[in-house]
N, C-alpha and C positions, 0 to 999 in steps of 0.2 A: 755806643757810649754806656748802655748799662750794663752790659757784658761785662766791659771793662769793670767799673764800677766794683759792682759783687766781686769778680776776681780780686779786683785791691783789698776789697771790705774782707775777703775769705785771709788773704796776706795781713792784713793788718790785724784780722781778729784774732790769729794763731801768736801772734804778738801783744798784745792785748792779754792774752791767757797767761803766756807767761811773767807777763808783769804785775799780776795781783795774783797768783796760784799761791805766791810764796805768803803774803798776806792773807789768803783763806786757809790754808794752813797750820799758819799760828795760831787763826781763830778757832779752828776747830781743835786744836787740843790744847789752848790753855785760857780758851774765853776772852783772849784779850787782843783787842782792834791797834795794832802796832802802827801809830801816830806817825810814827819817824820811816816807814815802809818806803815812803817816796825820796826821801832823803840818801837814805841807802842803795837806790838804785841811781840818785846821782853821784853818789861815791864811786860805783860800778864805771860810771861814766866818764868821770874825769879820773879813774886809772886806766881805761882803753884811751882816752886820750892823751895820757902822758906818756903809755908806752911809745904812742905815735907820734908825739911830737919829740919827745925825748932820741929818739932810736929808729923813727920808720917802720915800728913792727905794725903787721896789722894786727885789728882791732880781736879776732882770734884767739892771737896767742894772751890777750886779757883774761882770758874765761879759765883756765886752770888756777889764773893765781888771783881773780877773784874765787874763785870758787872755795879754795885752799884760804884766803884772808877771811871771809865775810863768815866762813863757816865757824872757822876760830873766833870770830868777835861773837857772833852769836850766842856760842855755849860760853863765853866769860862774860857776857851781856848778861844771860839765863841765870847764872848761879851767881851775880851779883845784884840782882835786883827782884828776882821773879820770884824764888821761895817768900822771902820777906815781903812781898807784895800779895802773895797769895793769903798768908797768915793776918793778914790785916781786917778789920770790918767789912770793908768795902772797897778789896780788891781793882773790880774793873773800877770804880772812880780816880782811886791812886794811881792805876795804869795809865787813864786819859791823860789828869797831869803829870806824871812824872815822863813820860813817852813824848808828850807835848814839849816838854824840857829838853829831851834828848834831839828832838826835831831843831828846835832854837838855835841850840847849840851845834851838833852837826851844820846846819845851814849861815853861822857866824863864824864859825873855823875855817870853811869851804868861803868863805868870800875873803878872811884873811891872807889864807894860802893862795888862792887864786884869781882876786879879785870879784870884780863885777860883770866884767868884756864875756860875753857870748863864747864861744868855743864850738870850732867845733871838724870834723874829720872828713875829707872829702869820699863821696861817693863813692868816684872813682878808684880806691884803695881794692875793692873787691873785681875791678874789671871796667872796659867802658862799654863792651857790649852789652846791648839789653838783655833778656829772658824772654824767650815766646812759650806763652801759656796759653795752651788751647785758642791760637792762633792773634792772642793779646798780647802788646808788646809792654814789659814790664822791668824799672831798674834793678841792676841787679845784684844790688844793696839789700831791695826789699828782699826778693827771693833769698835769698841766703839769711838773713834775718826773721824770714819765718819757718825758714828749713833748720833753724839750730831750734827756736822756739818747737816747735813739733817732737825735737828728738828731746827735748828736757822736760816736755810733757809729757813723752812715752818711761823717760826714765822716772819722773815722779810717781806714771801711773804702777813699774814695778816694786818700786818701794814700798809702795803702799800696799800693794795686792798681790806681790810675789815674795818677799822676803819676811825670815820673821821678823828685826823691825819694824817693819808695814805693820802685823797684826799685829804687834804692840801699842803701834804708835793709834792704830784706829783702836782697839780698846782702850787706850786712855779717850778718844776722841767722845767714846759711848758715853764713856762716868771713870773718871779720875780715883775716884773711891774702892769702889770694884776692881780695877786694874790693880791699885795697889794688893786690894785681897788676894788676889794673884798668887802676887808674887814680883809682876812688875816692875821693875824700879820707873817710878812714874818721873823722876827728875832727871835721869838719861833720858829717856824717850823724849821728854821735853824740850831740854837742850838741845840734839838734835833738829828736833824738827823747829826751834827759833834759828839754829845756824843756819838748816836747811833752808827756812825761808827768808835770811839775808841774803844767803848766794843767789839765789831763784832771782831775788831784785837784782843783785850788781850783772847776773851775767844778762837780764833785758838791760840795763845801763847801758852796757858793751855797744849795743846796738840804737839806743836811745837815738844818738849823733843822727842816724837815720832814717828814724823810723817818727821821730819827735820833733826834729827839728836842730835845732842846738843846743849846748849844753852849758846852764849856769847855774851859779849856787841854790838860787833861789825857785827851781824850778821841783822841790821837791813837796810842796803842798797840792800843786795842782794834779802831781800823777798820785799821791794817796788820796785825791780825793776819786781820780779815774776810776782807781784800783776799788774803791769802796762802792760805785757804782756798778764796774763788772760781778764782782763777789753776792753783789745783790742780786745780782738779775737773772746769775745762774741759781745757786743754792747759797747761802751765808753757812758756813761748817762745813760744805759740802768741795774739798778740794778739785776736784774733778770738773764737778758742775762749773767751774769757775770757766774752762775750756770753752760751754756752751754760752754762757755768758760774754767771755770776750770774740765768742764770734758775733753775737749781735751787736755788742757794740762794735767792732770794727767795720761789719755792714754799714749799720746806721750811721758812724763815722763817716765815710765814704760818700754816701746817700747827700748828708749834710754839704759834704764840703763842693760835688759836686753839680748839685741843685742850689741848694742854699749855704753858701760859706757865709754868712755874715752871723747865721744862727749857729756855725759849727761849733764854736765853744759853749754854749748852754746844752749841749747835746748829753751829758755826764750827768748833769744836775735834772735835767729832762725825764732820762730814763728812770733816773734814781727814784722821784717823783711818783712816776707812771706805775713801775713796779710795786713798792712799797703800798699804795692806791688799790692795785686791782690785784695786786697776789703777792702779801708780804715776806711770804716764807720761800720768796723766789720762782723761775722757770720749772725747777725740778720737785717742788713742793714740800723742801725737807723743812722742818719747824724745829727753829733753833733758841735756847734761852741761857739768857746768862748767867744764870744763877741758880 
């Protein structure tokens, strides 16, 4: 039983990673905690699920053309709202509420179009064979689910650390100021990486149906709040750290629901708590400030 366990929690927290990476992200190069992160990955959500209820495709062929949408909403998201919000007094306070607005509304749109009803993609779409993991037997929804999460955290990790992009994008990450001294154009690089971490949400969306449970409009505050206690638990700035983060909690996940499910939904606000308490600058000890 606990073998099993940690294997799920090891499945679940690679999943996990990829669902707030895109949110640590954005925080580390432009300081601001995007409200609406969860929301957006229910967008991701109900386009793998229209592909599939529309047409039969699986949930798969979502991820190009989220990839390709959420990237373009992102940089005309950036350049219509974030200069004019950087230029302001008090930036990140304007970002909470206007971001918070954008959540509202994203999650009133998404009950118009689609209602209220649950939603959501059978399992079975990927296979009905299970997965034997190190002689555990596991659906095989998850496994593929954490097998795409992995490869989009290995491509995060080259962006960032192998192209020049990457070093642009982590020298604005340092100080914005400097970067610009450069040479940098600090308002590309930033666009970017807010598109880059819409996609990063829609294409966990893709997988949301099975990894979350079902998929409804309103289910997009509870995974930014996920996503803000993974971010904490690795490093808050720190993209990467976010990896080590969503593996404990998908452990701890795991942990809960197999021991104690009744506590499993406090487990988010739990860690968030515990971390913040005994090492606020996260797992990885990077020390991050807004201003």
């Amino acid at each position: 039983m606990l073998s099993y366990t940690l294997l799920a929690g090891l499945l679940f927290g690679l999943y996990f990673s990829l669902v707030a990476v895109g949110l640590n992200l954005v925080f580390g190069v432009m300081r601001l905690i995007n409200l609406a992160h969860g929301d957006f990955l229910m967008l991701g959500a109900f386009l793998a699920y229209g592909l599939y209820a529309a047409a039969g495709l699986n949930p798969l062929y979502a991820i190009p053309a989220a990839i390709v949408a959420f990237m373009l909403a992102g940089v005309a998201l950036y350049y219509a709202v974030v200069p004019r919000l950087q230029a302001s007094r008090d930036p990140q306070m304007l970002s909470f509420i206007l971001l918070f607005g954008v959540s509202q509304i994203i999650e009133a749109l998404a009950v118009i179009a689609f209602g209220n009803n649950q939603r959501a993609i059978p399992a079975t779409v990927f296979g009905s064979r299970p997965v034997l993991l190190l002689g555990q037997s596991f659906p095989v929804a998850w496994v593929v689910s954490a097998a795409v999460s992995a490869v989009a955290l290995v491509v995060v990790y080259v962006y960032l650390y192998h192209s020049r992009l990457g070093y642009a994008t982590r020298a604005v990450m340092a100080s914005r100021d400097e970067a610009a001294s450069t040479g940098i154009n600090v308002h590309r690089v930033s666009a970017i990486a807010l598109g880059t971490g819409l996609a990063l949400a829609a294409v966990a969306g893709v997988f949301s149906a099975f990894m979350l449970g079902s998929i409804e409009p309103d289910m997009g505050i509870g995974i930014t709040t996920t996503s803000f206690a993974v971010i904490v638990i690795g490093s808050l700035g720190n993209p990467l750290g976010t990896v080590l983060g969503g593996l404990v909690y998908g452990v701890g996940l795991m942990v809960m629901e197999t021991f104690y499910p009744s506590w499993a939904d406090l487990l988010p606000y739990v860690l968030l708590i515990l971390i913040l308490l005994v090492r606020p600058s996260g797992l990885l000890g990077q020390r991050v400030r807004l201003a």
